[in-house]
N, C-alpha and C positions, 0 to 999 in steps of 0.2 A: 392469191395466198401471199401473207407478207411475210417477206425475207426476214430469218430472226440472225441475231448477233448472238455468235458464242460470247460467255461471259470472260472467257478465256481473253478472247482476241480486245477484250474493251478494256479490262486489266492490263493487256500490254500496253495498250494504248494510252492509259494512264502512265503509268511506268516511265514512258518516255517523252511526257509533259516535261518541257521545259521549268526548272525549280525558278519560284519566286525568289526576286532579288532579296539578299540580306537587309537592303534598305528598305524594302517593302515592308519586312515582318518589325525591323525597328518603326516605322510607320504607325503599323498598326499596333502595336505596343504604344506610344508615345499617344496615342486618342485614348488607351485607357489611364494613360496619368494626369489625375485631376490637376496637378500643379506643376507643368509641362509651361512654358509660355509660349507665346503665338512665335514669338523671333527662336525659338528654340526649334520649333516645329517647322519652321519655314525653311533653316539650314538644313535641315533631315530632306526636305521636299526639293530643293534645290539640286540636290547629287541626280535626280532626275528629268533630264530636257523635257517629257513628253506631258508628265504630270503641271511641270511647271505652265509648260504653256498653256495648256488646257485650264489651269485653274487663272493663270489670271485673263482669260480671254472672258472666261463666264467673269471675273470680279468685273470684268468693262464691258460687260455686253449691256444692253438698251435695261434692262427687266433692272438692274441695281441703278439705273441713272450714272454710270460715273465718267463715261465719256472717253474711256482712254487715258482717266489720271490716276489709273490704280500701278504702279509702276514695281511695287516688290510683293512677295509671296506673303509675306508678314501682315502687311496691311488685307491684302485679299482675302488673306485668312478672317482678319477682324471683322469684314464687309460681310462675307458669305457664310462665314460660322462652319466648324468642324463636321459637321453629319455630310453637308454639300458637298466637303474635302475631302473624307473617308470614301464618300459616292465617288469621287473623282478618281482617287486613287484604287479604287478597286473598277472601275469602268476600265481605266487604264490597262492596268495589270493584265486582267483578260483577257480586254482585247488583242494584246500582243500574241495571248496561248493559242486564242480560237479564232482564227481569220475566217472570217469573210462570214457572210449568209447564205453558206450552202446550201440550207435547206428551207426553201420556198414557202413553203406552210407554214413553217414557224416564225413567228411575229416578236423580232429580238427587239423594237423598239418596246413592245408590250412586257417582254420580259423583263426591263430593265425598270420598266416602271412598275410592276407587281412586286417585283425585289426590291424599291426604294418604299413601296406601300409596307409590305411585310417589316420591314429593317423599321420605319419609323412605328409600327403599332408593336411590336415585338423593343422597341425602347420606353415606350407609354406603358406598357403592361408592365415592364421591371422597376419603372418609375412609381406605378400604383402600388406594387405588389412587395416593393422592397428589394430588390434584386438588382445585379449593378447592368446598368442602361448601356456602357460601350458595349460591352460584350454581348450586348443581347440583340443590340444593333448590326453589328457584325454577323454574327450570326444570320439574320434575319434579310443583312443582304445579296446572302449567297446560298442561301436555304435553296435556290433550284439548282445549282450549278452543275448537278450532274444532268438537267437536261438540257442545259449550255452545249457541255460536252457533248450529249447524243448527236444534238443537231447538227453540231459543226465539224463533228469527225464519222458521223454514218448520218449523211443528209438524207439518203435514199429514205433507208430503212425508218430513221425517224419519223419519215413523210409520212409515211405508209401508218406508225405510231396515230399520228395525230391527226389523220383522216378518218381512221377508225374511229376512234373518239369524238368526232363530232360525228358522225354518221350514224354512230350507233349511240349518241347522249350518254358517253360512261365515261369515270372519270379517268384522267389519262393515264394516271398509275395502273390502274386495271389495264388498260390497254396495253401499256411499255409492258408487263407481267405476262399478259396472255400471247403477246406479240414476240417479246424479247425473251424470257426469260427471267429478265432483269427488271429492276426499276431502278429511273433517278436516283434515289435518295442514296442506294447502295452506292453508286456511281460517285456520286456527291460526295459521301465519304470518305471514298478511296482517294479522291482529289486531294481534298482537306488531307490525311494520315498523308500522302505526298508532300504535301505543301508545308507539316510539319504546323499545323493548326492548335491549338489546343484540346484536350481530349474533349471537352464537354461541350464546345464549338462542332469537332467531329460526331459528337454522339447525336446534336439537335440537327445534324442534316441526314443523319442515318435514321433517325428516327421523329421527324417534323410530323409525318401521318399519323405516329403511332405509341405516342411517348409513353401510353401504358405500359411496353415492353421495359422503359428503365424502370418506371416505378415498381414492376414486380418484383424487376431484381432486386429496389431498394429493399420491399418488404423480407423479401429471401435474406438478405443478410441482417437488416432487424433481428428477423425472429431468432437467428443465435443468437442476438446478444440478449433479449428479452422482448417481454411483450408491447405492441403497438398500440392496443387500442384506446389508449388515452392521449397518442401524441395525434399532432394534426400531420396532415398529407405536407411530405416538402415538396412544391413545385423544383420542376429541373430546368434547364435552359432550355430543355427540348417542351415542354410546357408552355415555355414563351413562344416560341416559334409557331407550335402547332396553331395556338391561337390566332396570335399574329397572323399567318397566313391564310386562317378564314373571316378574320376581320378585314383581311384585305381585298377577300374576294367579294367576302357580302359586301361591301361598300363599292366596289367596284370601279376604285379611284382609276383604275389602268384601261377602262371604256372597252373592255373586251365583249361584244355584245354575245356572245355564244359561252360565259364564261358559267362554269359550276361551282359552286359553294362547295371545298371538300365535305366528309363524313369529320362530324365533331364529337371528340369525348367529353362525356359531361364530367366525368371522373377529372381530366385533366384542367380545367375549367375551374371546377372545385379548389384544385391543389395552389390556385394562386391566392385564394380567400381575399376575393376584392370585395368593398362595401359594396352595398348594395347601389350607392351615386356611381360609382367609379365610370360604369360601361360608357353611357353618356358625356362625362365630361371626358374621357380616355377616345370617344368616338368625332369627338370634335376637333380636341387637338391634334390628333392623325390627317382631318383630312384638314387641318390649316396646314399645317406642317410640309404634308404632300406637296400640296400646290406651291407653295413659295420654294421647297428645294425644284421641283420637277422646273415651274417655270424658269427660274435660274439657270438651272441646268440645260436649258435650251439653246 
């Protein structure tokens, strides 16, 4: 029988996450201003040792060619491009909250590649679909992050999570629910409203599985103002995401061989009204994309 986590004690547990640095949220603010420049960006990234070092180690690791002559943030930036750097900075951040690999079963190398899959096909779909691409990036690279959290502060009990799930082939949200009480996404949320996220950031990790639940409410307030059925469906960020995250799994850029395609809405799908080219050329540039940040990032 698996041990379940009051929802209580996981809310404390959030509660008492360490708050992301003020320079982190300028950060990530500063990847949504188109007209930011790299030496701007680079002094914001500098107030931080760990970041710094990290990124120019990948600008001069083997996979860019540069030998060790990448010598300031500014240039490294230019070499490696902002998505690698945003990955960077958000690797970073983290891993300071959530030490170690407590929990055995879970495949945090995997993770961090599903969430750079999800982050760049969830930038592709807002890039097809009209909708702004940092923030959907964002989003998309932290869309799991409550089950960061599970793993790395109830390792046991997670374990137990995600044995389940492969033993009985169901997906792991089902299992955290039937298990916990809980699931991820709730989790994720709560992180994010911590972390002082923006709301629609927080709404696409509370609702990544399920983004019908915003759109109902849209239609709910629609219908006071008047009638819908001549306007088209507005995709939300959680729209991006959801998708995002089962294009990341049917591709299976993160080599998980036990891995399950979530349940998809076709309703949500709908709501980004892509041409009929778009999947295809949107399915390509994801897994180029993938592969030159992931390899970098090595």
């Amino acid at each position: 029988m698996m041990a379940h986590i009051d929802a209580e004690r996981i809310r404390d547990r959030v509660q008492a996450l360490p708050m992301l640095p003020a320079a982190v949220h300028e950060l990530m603010a500063a990847f949504r201003d188109d007209d930011i420049g790299f030496d701007d960006l680079a002094r914001k990234i500098d107030i931080d040792p760990a970041i710094t070092a990290r990124i120019l180690r990948v600008a001069n690791s083997s996979f860019y060619g540069m030998s060790g002559s990448i010598a300031t943030v500014g240039d490294a930036i230019r070499l490696i491009g902002l998505r690698t750097v945003e990955t960077i900075v958000m690797q970073e951040s983290l891993a300071q909250r959530f030490h170690g690999p407590g929990c055995p079963i879970f495949d945090f190398p995997k993770y961090w590649e599903h969430s750079l899959a999800t982050a760049i096909a969830a930038q592709e779909l807002a890039r097809e679909s009209g909708h702004a691409m940092h923030e959907a990036f964002t989003a998309g690279l932290i869309h799991d992050l409550g089950s960061l959290a599970l793993a790395s502060h109830f390792p046991q009990e997670y374990s137990a999570v995600v044995r389940d799930a492969r033993d009985r082939d169901l997906p792991r949200l089902e299992a955290e629910r039937a298990a916990l009480g809980i699931d991820h996404c709730q989790v994720g949320s709560w992180i994010a409203a911590h972390w002082h996220f923006t709301e629609a950031v927080i709404d696409a990790i509370a609702w990544h599985h399920n983004p019908g639940h915003l759109s109902r409410e849209d239609e709910d307030s629609d219908a006071v103002a008047g009638p819908t059925s001549n306007r088209p469906g507005r995709a939300s960020l959680a729209d991006l995401v959801h998708n995002a995250d089962g294009i990341a799994h049917a591709l299976d850029l993160h080599a998980a061989g036990d891995d399950l395609v979530p349940p998809m809405q076709r309703a949500s799908w709908d709501r980004l009204q892509l041409s009929a080219e778009a999947p295809l050329r949107l399915f390509r540039r994801v897994e180029t994309a993938f592969r030159e940040i992931r390899h970098g990032l090595r």
